[in-house]
PAMARPA-585553 format. One record per residue (C-alpha): z, y, x. Coordinates in pm, whole numbers, plus 50000, padded with zeros to 5 digits. Last residue first. Layout:
BEGIN
ZYX;...
***
This chain:
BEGIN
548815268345776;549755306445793;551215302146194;548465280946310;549405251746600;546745242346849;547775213947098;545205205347388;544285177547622;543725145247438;543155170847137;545875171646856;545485193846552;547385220646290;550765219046415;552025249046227;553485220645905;556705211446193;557685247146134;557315274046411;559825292146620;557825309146793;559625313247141;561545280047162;557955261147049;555765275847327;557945270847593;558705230547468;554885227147355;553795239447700;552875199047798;549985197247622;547585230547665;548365256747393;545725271047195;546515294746895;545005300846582;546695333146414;546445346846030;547195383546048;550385393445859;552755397546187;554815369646268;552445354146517;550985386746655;554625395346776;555345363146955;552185370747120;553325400047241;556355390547376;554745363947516;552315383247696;548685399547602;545305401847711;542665410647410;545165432747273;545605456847495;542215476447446;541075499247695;540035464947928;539705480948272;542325459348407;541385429848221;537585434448408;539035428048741;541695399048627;539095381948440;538905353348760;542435342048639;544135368348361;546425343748225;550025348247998;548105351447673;544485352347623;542605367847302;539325350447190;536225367647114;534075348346843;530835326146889;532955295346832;530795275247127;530165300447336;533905313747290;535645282847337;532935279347657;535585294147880;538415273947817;541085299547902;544235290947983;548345296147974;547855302447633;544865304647413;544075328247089;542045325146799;542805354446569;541435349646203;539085376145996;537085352445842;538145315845825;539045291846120;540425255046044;537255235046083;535895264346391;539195251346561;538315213646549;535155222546663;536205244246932;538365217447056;535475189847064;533295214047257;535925226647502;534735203347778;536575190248087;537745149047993;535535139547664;532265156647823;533445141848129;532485105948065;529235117847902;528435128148257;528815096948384;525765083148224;523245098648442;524965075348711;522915048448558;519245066748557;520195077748913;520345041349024;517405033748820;515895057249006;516865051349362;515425013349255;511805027249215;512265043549588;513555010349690;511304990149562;508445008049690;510125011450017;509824978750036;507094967249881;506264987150220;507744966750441;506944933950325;508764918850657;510224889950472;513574896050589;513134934150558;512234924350149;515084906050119;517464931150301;516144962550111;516494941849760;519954935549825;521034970249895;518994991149602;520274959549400;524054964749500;522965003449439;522134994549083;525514971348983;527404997249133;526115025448859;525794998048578;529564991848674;531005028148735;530235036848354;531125009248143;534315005648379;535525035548312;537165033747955;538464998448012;540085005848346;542025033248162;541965066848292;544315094748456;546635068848679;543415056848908;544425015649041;541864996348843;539285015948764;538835022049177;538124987449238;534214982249123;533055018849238;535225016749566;533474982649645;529864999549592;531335026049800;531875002750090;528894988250063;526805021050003;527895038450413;527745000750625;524994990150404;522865023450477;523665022450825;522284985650821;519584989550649;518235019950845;518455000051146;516774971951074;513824992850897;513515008551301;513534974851446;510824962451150;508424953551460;505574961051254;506444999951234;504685017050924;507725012450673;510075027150989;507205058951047;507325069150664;511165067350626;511965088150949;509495111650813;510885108050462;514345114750591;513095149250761;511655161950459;514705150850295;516945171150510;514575200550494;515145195550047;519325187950080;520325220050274;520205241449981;522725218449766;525525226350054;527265252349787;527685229049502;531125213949663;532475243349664;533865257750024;536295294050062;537435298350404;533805299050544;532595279550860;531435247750681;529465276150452;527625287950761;527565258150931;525365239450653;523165267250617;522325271350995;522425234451035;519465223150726;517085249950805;517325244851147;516685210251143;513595219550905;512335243451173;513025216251451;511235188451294;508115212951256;508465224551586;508725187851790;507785200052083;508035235352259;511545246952091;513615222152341;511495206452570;513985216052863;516535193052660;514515163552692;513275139452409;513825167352149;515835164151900;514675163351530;514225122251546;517775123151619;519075141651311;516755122651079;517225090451252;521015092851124;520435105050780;518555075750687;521465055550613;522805080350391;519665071250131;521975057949805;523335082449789;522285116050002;525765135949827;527895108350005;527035117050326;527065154450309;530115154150085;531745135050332;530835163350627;531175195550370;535055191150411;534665188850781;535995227650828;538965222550595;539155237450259;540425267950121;539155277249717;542005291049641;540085327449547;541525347949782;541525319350073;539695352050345;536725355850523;534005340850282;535495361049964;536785388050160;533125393250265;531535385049981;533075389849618;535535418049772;533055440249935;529835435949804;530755423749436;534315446649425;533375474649618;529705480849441;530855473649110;533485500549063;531165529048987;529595509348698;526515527448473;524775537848805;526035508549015;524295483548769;521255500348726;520865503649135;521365466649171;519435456048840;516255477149024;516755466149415;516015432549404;512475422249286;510715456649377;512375457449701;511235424649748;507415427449696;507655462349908;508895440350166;506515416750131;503755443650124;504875453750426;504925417450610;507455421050892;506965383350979;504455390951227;506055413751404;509155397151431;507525361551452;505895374051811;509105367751987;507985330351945;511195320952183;511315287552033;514635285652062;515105321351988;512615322551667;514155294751528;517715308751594;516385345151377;514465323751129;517325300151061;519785333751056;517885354650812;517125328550573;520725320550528;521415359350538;519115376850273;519875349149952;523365352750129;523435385050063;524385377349668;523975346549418;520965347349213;519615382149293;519655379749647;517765344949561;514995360649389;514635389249663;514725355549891;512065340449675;510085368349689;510135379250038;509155341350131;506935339049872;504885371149983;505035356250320;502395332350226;500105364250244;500365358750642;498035329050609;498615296350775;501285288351028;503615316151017;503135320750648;503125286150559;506455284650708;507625316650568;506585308250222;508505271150251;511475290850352;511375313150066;510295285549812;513295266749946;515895295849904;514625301749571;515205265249473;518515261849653;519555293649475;518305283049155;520695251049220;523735268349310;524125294449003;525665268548761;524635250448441;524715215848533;522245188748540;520555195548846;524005192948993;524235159548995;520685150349119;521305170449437;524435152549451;523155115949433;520085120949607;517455105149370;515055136549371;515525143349692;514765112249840;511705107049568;510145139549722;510675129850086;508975095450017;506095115149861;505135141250132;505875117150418;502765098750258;501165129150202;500805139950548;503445152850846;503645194250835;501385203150480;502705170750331;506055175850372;506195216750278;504055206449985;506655174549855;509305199449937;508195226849740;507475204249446;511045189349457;512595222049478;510555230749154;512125193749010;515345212849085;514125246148906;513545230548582;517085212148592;518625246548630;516965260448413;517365241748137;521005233148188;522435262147965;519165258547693;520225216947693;523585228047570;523055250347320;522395286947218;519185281947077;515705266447256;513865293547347;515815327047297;518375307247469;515805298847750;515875333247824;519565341947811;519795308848056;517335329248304;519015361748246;522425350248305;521005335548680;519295364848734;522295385648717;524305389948992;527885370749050;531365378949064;530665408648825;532165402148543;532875431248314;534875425347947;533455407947643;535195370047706;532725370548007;530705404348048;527145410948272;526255446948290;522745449048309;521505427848009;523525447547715;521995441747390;525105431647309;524885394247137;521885385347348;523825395447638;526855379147480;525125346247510;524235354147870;527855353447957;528665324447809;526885301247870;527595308748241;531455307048172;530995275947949;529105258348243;531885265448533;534995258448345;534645237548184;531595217348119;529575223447829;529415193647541;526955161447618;523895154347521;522165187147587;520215168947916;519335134947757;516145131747967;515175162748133;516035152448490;515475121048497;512335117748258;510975145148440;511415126048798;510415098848668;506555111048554;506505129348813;506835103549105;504475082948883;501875109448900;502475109649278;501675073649327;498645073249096;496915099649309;498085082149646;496135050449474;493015072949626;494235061749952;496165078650227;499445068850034;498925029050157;500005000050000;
***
């Protein structure tokens, strides 16, 4: 089976015909994931509601911890599809299976189209890549608009200088998405791959003017808007949201500098084993050679090190924010992959199999025992989930051994790459795990059953940010200010944010009050109000809500 013939054709309609089905199948079918996918629900929802698309608001008060794009995106796919669950992932998803195109160019345009299409399926089936495709959070446009960028600068450098148009655009794009680093990350790959290749003359020709008129265009509009109608934004977003934000543990987000190393390994599922002839087929076979061979390998190692330092090196780490280093790393995976299936020896295949063993195995084993021994959930609820999920890789495991054995190499990697889908098909299934575990669409039902007009929903000791997406209603928040804290404090009416002793006031007074309480603050919550046996409206696994006027 070779990609070089017209089969190739075949090949890659297949490869899209999967990857669609994986990525768009079943997306709205569970509830919005707290906190992260209610929040950026959320906020575009009261766009629409407002009228207001510069100045982005989260329970109806400023927000400003990230731009806009992202909101305007979901806002537009709202318009689309309703305010929903697919609409919040749609975007997201869409732009993943963009990544996936970009990489599948970038491949083919450095190492052939047979590279091209085992680096596409290795993204597309990476475990964590996959993941976050299917939630609603700023990380994977970034990744996408950060791979378009690179991918324009590549082809810009090598090809035609009007590539550079999509590398200004997709970092203006990114800038947009989630701050300087859309400006920085780029910045610093080009800046050490221009050093170590000491191609002095990528300044000048990189320095596209109508690429920078492109991205001034992009970027700087919502950015002046926004600081013209709020005088604070500019010290909190570029100030306090990025530089004390990567400097400092403000937001408890501290982890150590490895943290991003596991991750790493276990986010390329079920291709780790690959990962180590990536890395060394990027070095060069001499140091002295170093930025004078191997250029394309070195560009994408780049790519992948700069980024993945860079947040390794931060005092505030997400697991989301390595996703942009996933598309050079599977470039360089699917050359590895490419030249092992070609080899007749199979020493190279050997290899693989047996890094990839020694990294699934014991993960398979974790999958199977793990049920058994966690405190939060019964064996029988998980196992339905983590056993079509083990039972997958132990095939993607198997079937690599039996094949090696009887040197079929590329049945193979055709099994394999088929077999990386399946796997992804069963892990798709998690998700509905969690929408019973971290969303707020089964509580905001059971609230919207006992609301009527003019009622005060109110939450203590939280906020479950897509209660308001889902109840399309304001909700007041006792005893927590969290990330709101900026835009409480500018809040000119008090009684959106309140304390106990306010709250204890709301409850006797003659408005009709539906409040929140997590499990395990019925003791607090009961000594202060007082209330009758008949206020405990509902039960959630997680949640209490009590009405005072039953």
């Amino acid at each position: 089976m070779n990609f070089s013939r017209p089969g190739a054709a075949a090949k890659l309609l297949l490869l899209v015909l999967l990857s669609v089905s994986l990525y768009f199948w079943g997306l709205g079918n569970h509830g919005l994931l707290e906190p992260d996918e209610g929040r950026y629900s959320e906020i575009p929802r009261e766009m629409r509601e407002t009228g207001d698309f510069i100045t982005p608001r989260l329970n109806y008060i400023k927000y400003f911890e990230k731009p806009v794009l992202h909101y305007w995106l979901t806002a537009s796919a709202q318009a689309v599809f309703g305010e929903n669950e697919f609409s919040g992932r749609f975007w997201p998803a869409l732009l993943a299976l963009g990544g996936v195109m970009f990489t599948y160019l970038l491949a083919r345009s450095m190492f052939g189209r047979e590279t091209a299409l085992y680096s596409s399926a290795i993204l597309t089936t990476s475990l964590v890549y996959f993941a976050i495709s299917r939630i609603n959070i700023t990380d994977m446009p970034l990744s996408f608009f950060l791979t378009a960028a690179m991918a324009g600068f590549w082809f810009g450098l090598e090809k035609d200088r009007r590539f550079y148009l999509l590398f200004y655009a997709g970092a203006a794009l990114a800038l947009l998405t989630k701050g300087l680093i859309g400006i920085v990350l780029p910045g610093g790959i080009i800046f050490w791959y221009m050093i170590l290749t000491r191609r002095w003359d990528i300044v000048r020709s990189a320095l596209y003017l109508p690429g920078i008129i492109l991205f001034s265009a992009l970027s700087l509009p919502w950015f002046i808007a926004v600081c013209a109608v709020n005088g604070d934004f500019f010290y909190f977003f570029f100030i306090q949201e990025h530089f004390l934000r990567y400097a400092t543990t403000m937001h408890g987000r501290y982890e150590p500098a490895w943290f991003f190393i596991p991750i790493l390994l276990a986010g390329l599922f079920p291709w780790t084993g690959l990962l180590p002839g990536a890395v060394r087929s990027a070095l060069p076979s001499r140091i002295r050679a170093l930025g004078n061979e191997k250029r394309e390998e070195l560009f994408l190692f780049l790519w992948f090190a700069v980024i993945f330092l860079f947040f390794s090196l931060s005092s505030s780490k997400l697991i989301p924010y390595i996703i942009p280093v996933f598309p050079p790393l599977a470039v360089l995976m699917g050359r590895v992959f490419q030249k092992i299936v070609s080899e007749s020896d199979g020493r190279g295949m050997k290899r693989f199999l047996l890094w990839n063993s020694a990294f699934l195995v014991p993960f398979i084993l974790a999958l199977l025992v793990y049920p058994f021994f966690n405190s939060r959930i019964s064996a029988g609820r998980l196992l339905p989930y983590a056993l079509p999920v083990a039972l997958a890789l132990s095939a993607f495991v198997a079937a690599g051994w039996y094949f090696y054995r009887k040197s079929r190499f590329r049945l193979l990697a055709l099994s394999l790459c088929l077999l990386a889908f399946l796997s992804m098909f069963s892990f798709r299934r998690v998700f509905t795990l969690y929408d019973g575990l971290i969303s707020a669409r089964d509580l905001a039902g059971i609230v919207a059953e006992l609301r009527r007009p003019g009622d005060v929903i109110a939450q203590y000791g939280n906020y479950d940010q897509g209660l308001p997406f889902y109840l399309k209603q304001r909700i007041v928040l006792v005893n927590y200010l969290g990330e709101l804290e900026f835009g409480a404090k500018q809040e000119e009416d008090p009684f959106w944010f309140i304390g106990t002793e306010q709250l204890l006031e709301l409850w006797k007074s003659d408005r009709r009050v539906i409040l929140v309480i997590n499990t395990g603050h019925e003791e607090t919550i009961f000594s202060l109000l007082d209330p009758n046996v008949s206020s405990v409206a509902a039960k959630t696994e997680r949640r209490i809500i009590l009405v005072n006027r039953p």
